[in-house]
Each structure stands twice: as C-alpha cells, then as structure tokens.
C-alpha positions, 0 to 999 in steps of 0.5 A: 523467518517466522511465520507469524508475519509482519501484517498480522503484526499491524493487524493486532495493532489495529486491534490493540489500539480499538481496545484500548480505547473501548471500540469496535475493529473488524476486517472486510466482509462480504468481499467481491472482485470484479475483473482479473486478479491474482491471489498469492498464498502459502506454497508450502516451502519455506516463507513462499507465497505463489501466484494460484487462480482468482476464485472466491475462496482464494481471494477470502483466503489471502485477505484473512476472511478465511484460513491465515490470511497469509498473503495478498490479492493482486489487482489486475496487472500493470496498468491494464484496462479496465481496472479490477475493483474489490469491494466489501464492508468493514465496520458498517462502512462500503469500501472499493479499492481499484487498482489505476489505469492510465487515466488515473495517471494525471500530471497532478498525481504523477507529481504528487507521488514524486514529490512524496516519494523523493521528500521520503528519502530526504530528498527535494526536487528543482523545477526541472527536476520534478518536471522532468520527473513528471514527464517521465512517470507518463511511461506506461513501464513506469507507472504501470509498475504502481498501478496493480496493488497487491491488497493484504488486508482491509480492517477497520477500527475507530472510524478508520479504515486501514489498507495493506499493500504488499511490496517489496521492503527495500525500494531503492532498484525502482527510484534509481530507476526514476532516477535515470529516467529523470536524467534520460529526459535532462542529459549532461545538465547541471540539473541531473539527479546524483543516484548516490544520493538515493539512500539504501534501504529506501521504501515505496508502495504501490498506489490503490484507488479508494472509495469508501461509502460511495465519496469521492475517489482517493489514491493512497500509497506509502513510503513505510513499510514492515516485514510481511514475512514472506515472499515471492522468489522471481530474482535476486535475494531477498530483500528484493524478492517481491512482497518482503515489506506490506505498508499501511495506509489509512482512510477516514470515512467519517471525520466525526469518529476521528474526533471521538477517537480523539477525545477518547485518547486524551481521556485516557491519557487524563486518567492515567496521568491522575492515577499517577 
C-alpha cells in the first residue's frame, strides 16, 4: 500500500477544486487541544500508524501543519467527561471540534445517526425498530464507540470547511452489533432486524461536534469513506485493523461563499460549454 495515503488524496481535491475556481484553500492553524488526546503517527513498519504522547508537535504533525500529516489525532476516549476540544483557524474562520460525552447523546441525535446509518446501507426502520434502535444507542458501550473522533485534517476552501475522520473502511462488525442490540431489546418478534440484510462492506464514521466562528454546535459524521493508506493493528486483518478508510464531512460557515462558489462553478461551466 502506497504511502501516498488516501487523505492527502482529498486534501489535493480540495485544493484542486479552489483552483479551478480562482479561491483560496489553506489547512488549520494555530492549533490548540485543550484536554486528553492521543496523536497517531507513522511508526516506521510498513503502513503502521501508533499511539505517541499528546504534545504540541505531535498533534501539529498528525494534522499536516508540520511533517507529512500522515495520521490523526484522537479525542479524548469513548464517551469520557469532559470532552477534549480542538481549535485553530482555517481561511480566516474559527473552528472547534469536540469529541461527545453523554449529554450529547440525546434521543433526537441517537435517532438521527441511526436513521442515516441504516438508510446508507439500503436500509429503513419500522417504528419498533428505530425505537428500539434508539434505546439501545443510550448504551454507553455503544455510543461510547462514536464519541472520540479521530481528526485527520481540517482545511478549508471556497467557504467550506472540510473535516477528516479516521475509521475503519469496512463497518459492517459494528451495525451487526446495532443489529443485535435492536434485536436484544425486541426478542423473538416479527419485528426483528435480518443481520443478513446488512450489506458487506458497509461504512460509518464517528461523530465530531463542530463550531465554526462562535455558532451554534453541529454534530457531523459520514457514511463514505476512502482508503487512509495505513493502519493501526490491534486484531484481525485489515480491512478491519483501525484507521483503514478516513471520511470527509463538510461544514459551511458562510452561506453567502457557498452561493458564490456556485455562480463560479456555473461560469465556468458557460465558458467551457462556448469554447466548444
């Protein structure tokens, strides 16, 4: 696997795309973490990334403010209070990411991952199901698993900001694990959730809480992933050795950029189609 490694991938899409339009695109800066994280770097065999200690330089060097950027930074771990923040500016802007504690974790945010994450693999809820679903996500075994996102970069470009997340590539272990828990709650029903209907090769990210220039909070997560290009191995084989796949999300802190983004991107595209 080459080193060359999926995120830096996205990261010269990001840049590629704010070329094409005449913008500006730079990465996060002036970067602070403010309670316990875990920085993973290059260990030097093979495409091994490792845990090392939470300093300045390490975290500066798993973001790609320094060195290759070849890694990510975790924060906190499972859930714990209180939750450890990042923070820096990209493209002018303010950005804190957080990873979630408990009270993050309301019924409307359990339902909604849920939702989205099941509707990502083809597949919907009954009432009962999504219920219990709900229910079980309260399981601090569950959503502590979706609460310490493991941040692989923060870059901006044309008024969006672009947050990677570290995971694994192929998630279908941890829905077959919502999958039992639904059914734990809902035995022996008609209601019961088929695990053969959980397609292979199925993706999901964890969740980071956002706030950009001081707004309000968002939670962002994703069901796409790519290949990172490396990996941690605890257990198993890869794709199931941890940070296989990182996954884009994207947050707009300025509506007002988006729509000029837009009118570039349709001028460009008139002039092309004249050149014709």
């Amino acid at each position: 696997m080459n080193v060359s490694h999926g995120k830096t991938k996205v990261a010269l899409a990001v840049l590629a795309m704010a070329a094409s339009v005449g913008v500006q695109a730079g990465s996060i800066s002036g970067v602070s973490v403010v309670g316990p994280c875990t920085p993973y770097l290059p260990t030097g065999v093979g495409t091994n990334i490792g845990a090392v200690a939470c300093t300045q330089a390490n975290i500066e060097a798993a973001l790609g403010v320094t060195g290759s950027g070849l890694g990510n930074v975790e924060l906190n771990k499972f859930g714990a209070p209180p939750a450890t923040t990042l923070s820096g500016t990209v493209d002018g802007h303010s950005v804190v990411l957080s990873s979630l504690v408990a009270s993050d974790w309301t019924p409307t945010l359990r339902s909604r991952y849920v939702t989205d994450a099941f509707a990502s693999a083809s597949m919907s809820l009954t009432v009962t199901q999504l219920a219990a679903a709900v229910t079980a996500m309260a399981d601090p075994l569950l959503y502590g698993r979706l609460s310490d996102p493991n941040v692989s970069y923060v870059q901006g470009s044309s008024g969006a900001i672009y947050v990677g997340l570290d995971g694994y590539i192929d998630t279908t272990p941890v829905l077959l694990s919502l999958v039992a828990a639904v059914n734990a709650i809902i035995p022996g029903t008609i209601n019961d959730i088929n695990p053969a209907d959980v397609p292979a090769h199925s993706q999901a990210s964890e969740v980071v809480k956002a706030q950009l220039d001081g707004g309000a909070w968002q939670y962002l997560y994703g069901f796409k992933a790519i290949s990172s290009g490396y990996q941690t191995p605890i257990t198993g084989t890869s794709p199931f050795n941890d940070y296989t796949g990182v996954y884009q999300l994207q947050i707009i802190p300025e509506p007002a950029s988006l729509a000029l983004l837009g009118i570039g991107l349709v001028g460009l595209f008139l002039g092309r189609r004249r050149r014709v």
